[in-house]
C-alpha positions as a printed Julia matrix, in Angstrom:
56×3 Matrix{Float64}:
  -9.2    -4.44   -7.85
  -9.81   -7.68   -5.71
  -7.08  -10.1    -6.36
  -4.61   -7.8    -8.6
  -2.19   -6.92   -5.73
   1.04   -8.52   -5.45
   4.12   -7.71   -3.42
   6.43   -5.41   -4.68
   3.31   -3.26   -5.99
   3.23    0.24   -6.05
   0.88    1.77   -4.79
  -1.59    5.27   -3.42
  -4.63    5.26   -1.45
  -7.86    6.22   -3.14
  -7.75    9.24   -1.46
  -4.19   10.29   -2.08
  -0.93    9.89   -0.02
   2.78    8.89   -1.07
   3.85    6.75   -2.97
   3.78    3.38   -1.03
   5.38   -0.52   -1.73
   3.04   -3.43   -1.07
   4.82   -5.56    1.47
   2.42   -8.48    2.29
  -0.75   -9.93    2.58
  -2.24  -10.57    5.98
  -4.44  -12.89    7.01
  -7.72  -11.07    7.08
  -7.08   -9.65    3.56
  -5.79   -6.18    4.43
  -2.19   -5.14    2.62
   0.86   -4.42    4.64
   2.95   -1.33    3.03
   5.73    0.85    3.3
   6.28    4.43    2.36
   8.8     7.47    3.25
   7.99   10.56    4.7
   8.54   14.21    4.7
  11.5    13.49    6.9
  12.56   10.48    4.82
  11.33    7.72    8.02
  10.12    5.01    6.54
   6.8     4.07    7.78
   3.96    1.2     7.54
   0.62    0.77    7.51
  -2.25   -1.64    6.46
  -5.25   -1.18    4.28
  -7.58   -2.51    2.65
  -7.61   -3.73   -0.64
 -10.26   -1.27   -1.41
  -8.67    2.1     0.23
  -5.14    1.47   -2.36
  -4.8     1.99   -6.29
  -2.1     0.89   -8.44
  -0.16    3.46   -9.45
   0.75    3.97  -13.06
């Protein structure tokens, strides 16, 4: 998927979580994203290209 990612994607991790939002790209190439919980907090974290698939 190297390269497809833009902000504004949505997004899961390979191996499954909610529904996230692609915020930015840092510098070392890891994705910032945001996501709501069971408790509707939003929350961030950053991963790797690798770990996230776009969702359909």
């Amino acid at each position: 998927m190297e390269g497809i990612l833009k902000r504004g994607d949505i997004v899961t991790l390979k191996s499954g979580s909610p529904i996230m939002t692609v915020k930015y790209k840092l510098q070392d190439g890891s994705w910032k994203c945001s996501w709501f919980d069971s408790n509707n907090e939003l929350k961030e974290g950053t991963f790797t290209e690798e770990q996230l698939i776009i969702s359909k």
